[in-house]
C-alpha positions as CSV (number, residue, x, y, z in Angstrom):
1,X,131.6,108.7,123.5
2,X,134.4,109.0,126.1
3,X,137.9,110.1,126.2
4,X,140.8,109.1,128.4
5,X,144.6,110.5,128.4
6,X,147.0,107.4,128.4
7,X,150.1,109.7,130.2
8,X,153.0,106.7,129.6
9,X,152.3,106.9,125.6
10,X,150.9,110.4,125.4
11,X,148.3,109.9,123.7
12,X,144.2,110.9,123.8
13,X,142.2,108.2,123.2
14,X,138.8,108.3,122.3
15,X,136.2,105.6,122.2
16,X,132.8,105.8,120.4
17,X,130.6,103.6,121.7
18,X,127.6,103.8,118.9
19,X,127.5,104.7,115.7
20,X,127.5,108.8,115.4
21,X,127.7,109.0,111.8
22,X,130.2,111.7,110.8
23,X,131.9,113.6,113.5
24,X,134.0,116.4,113.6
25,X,136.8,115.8,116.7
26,X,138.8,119.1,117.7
27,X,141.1,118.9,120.4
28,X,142.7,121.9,121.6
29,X,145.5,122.5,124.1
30,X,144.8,125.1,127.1
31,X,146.2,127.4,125.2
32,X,143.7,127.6,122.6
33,X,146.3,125.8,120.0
34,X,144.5,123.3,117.8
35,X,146.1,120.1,118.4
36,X,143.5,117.8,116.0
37,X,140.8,118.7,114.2
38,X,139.8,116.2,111.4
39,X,136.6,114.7,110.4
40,X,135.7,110.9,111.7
41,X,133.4,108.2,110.4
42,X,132.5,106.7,113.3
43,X,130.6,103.7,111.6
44,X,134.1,102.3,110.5
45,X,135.9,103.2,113.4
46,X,135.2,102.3,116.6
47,X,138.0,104.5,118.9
48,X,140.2,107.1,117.9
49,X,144.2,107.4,118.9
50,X,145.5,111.0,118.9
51,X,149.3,111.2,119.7
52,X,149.7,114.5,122.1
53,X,152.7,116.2,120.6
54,X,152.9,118.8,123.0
55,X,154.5,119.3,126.2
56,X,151.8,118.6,129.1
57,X,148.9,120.9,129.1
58,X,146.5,121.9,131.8
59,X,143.6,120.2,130.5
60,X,142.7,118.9,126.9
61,X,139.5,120.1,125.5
62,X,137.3,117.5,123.3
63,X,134.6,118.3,121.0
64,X,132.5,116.3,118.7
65,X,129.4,118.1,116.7
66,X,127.7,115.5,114.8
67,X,127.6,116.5,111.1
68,X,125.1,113.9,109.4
69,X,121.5,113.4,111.4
């Protein structure tokens, strides 16, 4: 899994390379304030587009926590 900040459209993209299984993606601004946090299946999808809705942000924390093993 990698993720990469397109700056023109504002979005986070985030490509899963394998299948995970269920994943869990929170993104969180540098303030702490949750930006996404939803449940993926990343069997049926393949990358991830998250539209950055707020002003520009120091850095962009990423998580994913596999919930099916």
């Amino acid at each position: 899994m990698d993720a990469s900040i397109e700056e023109a459209n504002r979005e986070l993209i985030v490509n899963f390379h394998e299948d995970l299984g269920d994943v869990c993606v929170i993104v969180t601004s540098s303030t702490g304030e949750v930006i996404y946090n939803e449940k993926v299946q990343t069997s049926t999808m393949p990358y991830l587009v998250i539209p950055l809705k707020v002003r520009a942000v120091s850095y962009t924390h990423l998580r994913a926590h596999e919930t099916r093993r």
